[in-house]
C-alpha positions in Angstrom: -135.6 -47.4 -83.3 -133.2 -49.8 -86.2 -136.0 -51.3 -88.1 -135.0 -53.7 -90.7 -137.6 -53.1 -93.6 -135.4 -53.5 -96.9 -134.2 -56.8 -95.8 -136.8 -59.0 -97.2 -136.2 -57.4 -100.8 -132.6 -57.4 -100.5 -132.7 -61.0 -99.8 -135.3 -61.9 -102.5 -133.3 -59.5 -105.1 -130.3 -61.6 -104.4 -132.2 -64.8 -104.5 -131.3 -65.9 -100.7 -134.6 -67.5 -99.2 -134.7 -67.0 -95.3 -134.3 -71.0 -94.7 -130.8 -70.2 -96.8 -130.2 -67.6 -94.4 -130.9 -69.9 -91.4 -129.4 -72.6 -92.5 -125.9 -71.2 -93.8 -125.2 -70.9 -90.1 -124.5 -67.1 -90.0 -127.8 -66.2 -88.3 -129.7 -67.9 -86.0 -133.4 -68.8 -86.2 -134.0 -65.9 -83.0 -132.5 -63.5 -84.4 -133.8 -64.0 -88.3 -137.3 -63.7 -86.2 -135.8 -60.5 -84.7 -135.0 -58.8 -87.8 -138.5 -59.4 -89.2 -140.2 -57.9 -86.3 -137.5 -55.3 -85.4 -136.4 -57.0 -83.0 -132.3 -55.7 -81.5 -129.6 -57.3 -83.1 -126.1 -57.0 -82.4 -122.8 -55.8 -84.7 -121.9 -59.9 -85.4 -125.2 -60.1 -86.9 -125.0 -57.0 -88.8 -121.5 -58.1 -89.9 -122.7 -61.7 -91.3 -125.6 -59.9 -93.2 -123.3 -57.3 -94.9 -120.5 -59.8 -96.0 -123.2 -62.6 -97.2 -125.7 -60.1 -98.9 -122.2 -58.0 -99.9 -123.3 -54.3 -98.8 -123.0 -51.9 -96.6 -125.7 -51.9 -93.6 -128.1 -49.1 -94.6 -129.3 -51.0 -97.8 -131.2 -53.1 -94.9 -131.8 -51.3 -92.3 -132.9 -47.5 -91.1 -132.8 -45.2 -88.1 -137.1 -44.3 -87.5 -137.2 -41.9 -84.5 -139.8 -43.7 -81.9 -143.0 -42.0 -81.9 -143.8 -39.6 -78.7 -146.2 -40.8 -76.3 
């Protein structure tokens, strides 16, 4: 599972509040919820966060394997 866990710090490091985030247009309100619950996102979303946070993708987000059942 893509869990998103550095993104709050990133943002906050870079001084971007979340209503910044929704409101600059690039991410919806849905899919900001998504990424704070781990929610799936697609590649445009990825894309937007990379070019307004300026980094690559794993400084936000991580690959944990799903736990077995």
């Amino acid at each position: 599972m893509i869990v998103y866990p550095k993104l709050a710090q990133l943002l906050r490091e870079r001084g971007i509040s979340s209503y910044t985030v929704k409101r600059s247009g690039l991410i919806g309100q849905a899919t900001f919820k998504k990424l704070q619950t781990g929610g799936h996102i697609d590649t445009r979303t990825i894309d937007a966060l990379c070019k307004m946070l300026d980094c690559q993708p794993g400084a936000f987000l991580e690959y944990v394997p799903d736990q077995p059942q």
